[in-house]
SETORRO-107660 format. One line per field, with one value per residue: residue in three letters; x, y, z of N, C-alpha, C in turn. Coordinates in pm, whole numbers, m for minus. Layout:
// SETORRO-107660
r (ALA; ...)
n_xx (X; ...)
n_yy (Y; ...)
n_zz (Z; ...)
ca_xx (X; ...)
ca_yy (Y; ...)
ca_zz (Z; ...)
c_xx (X; ...)
c_yy (Y; ...)
c_zz (Z; ...)
// end
This chain:
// SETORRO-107660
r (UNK; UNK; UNK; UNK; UNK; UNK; UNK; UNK; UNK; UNK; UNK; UNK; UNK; UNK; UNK; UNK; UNK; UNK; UNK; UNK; UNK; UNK; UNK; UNK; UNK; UNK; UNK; UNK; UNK; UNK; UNK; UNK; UNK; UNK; UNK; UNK; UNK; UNK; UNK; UNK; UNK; UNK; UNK; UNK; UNK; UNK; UNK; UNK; UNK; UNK; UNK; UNK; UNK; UNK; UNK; UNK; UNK; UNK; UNK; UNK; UNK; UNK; UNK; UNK; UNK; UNK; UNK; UNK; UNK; UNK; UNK; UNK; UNK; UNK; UNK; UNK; UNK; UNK; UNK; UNK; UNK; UNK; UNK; UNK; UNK; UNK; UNK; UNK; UNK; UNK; UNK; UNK; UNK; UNK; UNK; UNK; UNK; UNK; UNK; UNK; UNK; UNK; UNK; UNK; UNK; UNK)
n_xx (m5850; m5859; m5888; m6089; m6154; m6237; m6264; m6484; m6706; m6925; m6993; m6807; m6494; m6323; m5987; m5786; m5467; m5237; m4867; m4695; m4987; m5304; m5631; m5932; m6285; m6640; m6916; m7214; m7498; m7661; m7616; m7735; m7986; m8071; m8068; m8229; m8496; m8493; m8481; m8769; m8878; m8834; m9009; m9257; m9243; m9232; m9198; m9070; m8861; m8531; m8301; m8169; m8093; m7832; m7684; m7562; m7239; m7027; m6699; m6587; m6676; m6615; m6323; m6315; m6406; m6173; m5960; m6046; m6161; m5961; m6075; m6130; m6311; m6302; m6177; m6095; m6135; m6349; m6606; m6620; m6617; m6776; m6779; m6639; m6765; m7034; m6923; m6937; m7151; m7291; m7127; m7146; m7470; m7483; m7286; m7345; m7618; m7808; m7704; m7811; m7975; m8212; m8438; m8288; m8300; m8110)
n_yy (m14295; m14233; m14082; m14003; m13680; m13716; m14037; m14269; m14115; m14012; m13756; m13613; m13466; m13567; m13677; m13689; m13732; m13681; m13702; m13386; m13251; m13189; m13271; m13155; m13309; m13304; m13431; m13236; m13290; m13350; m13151; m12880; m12982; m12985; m12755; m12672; m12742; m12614; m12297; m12357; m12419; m12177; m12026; m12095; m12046; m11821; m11460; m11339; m11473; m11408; m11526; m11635; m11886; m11873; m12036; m12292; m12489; m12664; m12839; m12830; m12576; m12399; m12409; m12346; m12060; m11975; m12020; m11832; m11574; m11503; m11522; m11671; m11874; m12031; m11950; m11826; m11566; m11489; m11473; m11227; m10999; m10784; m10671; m10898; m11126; m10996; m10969; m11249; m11326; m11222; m11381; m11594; m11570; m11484; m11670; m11915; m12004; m12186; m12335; m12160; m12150; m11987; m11722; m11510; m11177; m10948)
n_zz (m10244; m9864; m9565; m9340; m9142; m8877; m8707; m8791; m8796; m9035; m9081; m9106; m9285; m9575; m9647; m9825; m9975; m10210; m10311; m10278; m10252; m10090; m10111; m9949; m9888; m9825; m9729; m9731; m9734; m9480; m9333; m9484; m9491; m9206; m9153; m9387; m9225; m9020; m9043; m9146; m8881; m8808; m8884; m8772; m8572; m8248; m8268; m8033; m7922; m7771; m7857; m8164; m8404; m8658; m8813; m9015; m8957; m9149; m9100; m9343; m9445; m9305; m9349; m9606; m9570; m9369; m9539; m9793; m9692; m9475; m9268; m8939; m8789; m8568; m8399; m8028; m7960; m8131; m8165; m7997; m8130; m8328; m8606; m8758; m8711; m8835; m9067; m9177; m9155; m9378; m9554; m9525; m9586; m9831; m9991; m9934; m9858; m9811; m9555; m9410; m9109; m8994; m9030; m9150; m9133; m9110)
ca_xx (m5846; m5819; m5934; m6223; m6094; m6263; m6268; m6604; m6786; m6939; m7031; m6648; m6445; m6238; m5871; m5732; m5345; m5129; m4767; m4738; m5084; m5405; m5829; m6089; m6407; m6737; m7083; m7277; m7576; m7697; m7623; m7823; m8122; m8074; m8104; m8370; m8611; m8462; m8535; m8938; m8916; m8809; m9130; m9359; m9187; m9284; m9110; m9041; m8761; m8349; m8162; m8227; m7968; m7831; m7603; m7502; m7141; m6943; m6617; m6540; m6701; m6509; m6185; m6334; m6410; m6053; m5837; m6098; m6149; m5889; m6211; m6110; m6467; m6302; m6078; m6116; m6182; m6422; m6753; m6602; m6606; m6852; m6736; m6607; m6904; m7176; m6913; m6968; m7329; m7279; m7071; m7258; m7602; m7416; m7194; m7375; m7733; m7860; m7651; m7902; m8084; m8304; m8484; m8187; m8314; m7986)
ca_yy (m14343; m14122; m14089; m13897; m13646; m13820; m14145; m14310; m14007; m14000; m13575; m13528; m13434; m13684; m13561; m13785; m13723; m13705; m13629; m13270; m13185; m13257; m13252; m13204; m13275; m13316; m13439; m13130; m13308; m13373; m12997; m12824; m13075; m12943; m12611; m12604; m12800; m12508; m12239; m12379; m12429; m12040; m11917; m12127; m11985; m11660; m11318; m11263; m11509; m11318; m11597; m11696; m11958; m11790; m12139; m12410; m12456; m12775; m12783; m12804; m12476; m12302; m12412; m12233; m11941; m11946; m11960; m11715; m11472; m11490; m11578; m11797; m11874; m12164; m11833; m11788; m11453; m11453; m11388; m11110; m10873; m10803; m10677; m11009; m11212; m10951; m11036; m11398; m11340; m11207; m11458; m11740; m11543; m11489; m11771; m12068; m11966; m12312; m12309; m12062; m12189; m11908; m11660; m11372; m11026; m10839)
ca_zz (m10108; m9837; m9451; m9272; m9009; m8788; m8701; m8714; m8772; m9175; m9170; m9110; m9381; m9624; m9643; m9942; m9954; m10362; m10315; m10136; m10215; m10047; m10134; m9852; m9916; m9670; m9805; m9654; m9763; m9351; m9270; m9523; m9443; m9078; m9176; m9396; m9103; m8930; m9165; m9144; m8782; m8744; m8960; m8677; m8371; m8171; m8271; m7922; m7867; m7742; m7944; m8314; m8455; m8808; m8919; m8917; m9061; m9137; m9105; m9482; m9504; m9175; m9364; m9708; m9476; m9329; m9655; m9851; m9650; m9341; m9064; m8811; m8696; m8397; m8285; m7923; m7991; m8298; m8156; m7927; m8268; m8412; m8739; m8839; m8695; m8941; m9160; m9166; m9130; m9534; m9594; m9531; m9672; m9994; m10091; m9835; m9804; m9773; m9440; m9276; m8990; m8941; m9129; m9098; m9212; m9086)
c_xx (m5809; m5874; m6010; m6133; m6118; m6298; m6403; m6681; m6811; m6960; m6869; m6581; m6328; m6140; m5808; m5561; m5279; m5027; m4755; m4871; m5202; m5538; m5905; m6234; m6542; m6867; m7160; m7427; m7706; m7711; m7719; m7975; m8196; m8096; m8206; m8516; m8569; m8508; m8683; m8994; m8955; m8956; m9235; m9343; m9238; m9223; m9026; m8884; m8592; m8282; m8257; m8075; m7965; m7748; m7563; m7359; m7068; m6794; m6517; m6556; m6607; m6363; m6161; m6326; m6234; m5979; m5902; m6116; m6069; m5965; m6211; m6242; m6437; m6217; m6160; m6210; m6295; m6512; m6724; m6614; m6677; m6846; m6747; m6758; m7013; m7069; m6908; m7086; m7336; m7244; m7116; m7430; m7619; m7366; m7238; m7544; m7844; m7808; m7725; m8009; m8216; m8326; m8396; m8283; m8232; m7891)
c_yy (m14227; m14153; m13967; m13854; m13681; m13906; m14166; m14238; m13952; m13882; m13589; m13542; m13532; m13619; m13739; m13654; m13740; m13607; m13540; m13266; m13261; m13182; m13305; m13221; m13312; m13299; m13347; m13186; m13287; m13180; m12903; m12893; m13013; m12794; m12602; m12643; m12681; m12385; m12260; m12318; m12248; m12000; m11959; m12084; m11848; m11562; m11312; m11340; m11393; m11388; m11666; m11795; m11924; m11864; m12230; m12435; m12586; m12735; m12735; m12670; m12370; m12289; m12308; m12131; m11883; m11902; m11887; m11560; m11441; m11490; m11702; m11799; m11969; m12061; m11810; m11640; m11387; m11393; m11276; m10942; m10900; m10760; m10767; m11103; m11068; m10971; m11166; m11414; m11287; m11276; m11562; m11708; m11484; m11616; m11905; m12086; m12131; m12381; m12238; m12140; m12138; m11836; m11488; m11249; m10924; m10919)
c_zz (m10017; m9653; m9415; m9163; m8892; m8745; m8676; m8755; m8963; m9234; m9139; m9214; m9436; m9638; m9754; m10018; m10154; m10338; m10206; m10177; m10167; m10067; m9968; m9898; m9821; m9776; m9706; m9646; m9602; m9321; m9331; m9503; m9278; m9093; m9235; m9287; m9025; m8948; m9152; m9033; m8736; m8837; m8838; m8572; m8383; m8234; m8103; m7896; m7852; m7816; m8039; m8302; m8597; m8862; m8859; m8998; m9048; m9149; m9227; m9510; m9426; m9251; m9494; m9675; m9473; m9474; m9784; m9848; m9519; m9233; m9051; m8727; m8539; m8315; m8142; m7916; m8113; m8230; m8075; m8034; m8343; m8543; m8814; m8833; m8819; m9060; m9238; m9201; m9340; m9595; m9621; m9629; m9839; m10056; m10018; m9795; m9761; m9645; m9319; m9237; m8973; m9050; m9127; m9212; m9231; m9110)
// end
């Protein structure tokens, strides 16, 4: 038994409570679906476009992110550095690749 972080809302993540410790878990199933139609869409589109979309990330995975590798992707400051953001961009095209939106080459 356990509760969704948010109310109502079936992609948000189950947080099921034993003792001190606690399990998240989040059926990603919707997000990678959205990505690969995304993923297609980007092979039919122009070259020319200024903005690609390179993920889509639930929050189960943002929290993996956080206590794996110390990236705070909701930080105020994340996308201001780009370091961390091309390191994300590895992150996700290594250990999440069914996450990518687009057809990333870099």
């Amino acid at each position: 038994m356990g509760y969704h972080s948010l109310m109502d809302v079936k992609e948000s993540f189950l947080v099921k409570e034993q003792d001190k410790d606690f399990l998240l878990a989040q059926d990603v199933t919707a997000y990678k679906d959205y990505a690969a139609e995304s993923r297609y869409k980007d092979t039919l589109a122009a070259n020319g476009r200024n903005y690609r979309s390179f993920a889509i990330i639930p929050d189960i995975v943002a929290i993996d992110i956080l206590t794996k590798y110390r990236i705070d992707i909701h930080a105020k400051e994340f996308m201001s550095n780009p370091a961390e953001v091309a390191k994300l961009k590895r992150i996700i095209a290594t250990d999440y690749p069914d996450l990518l939106t687009g057809n990333l080459k870099s």
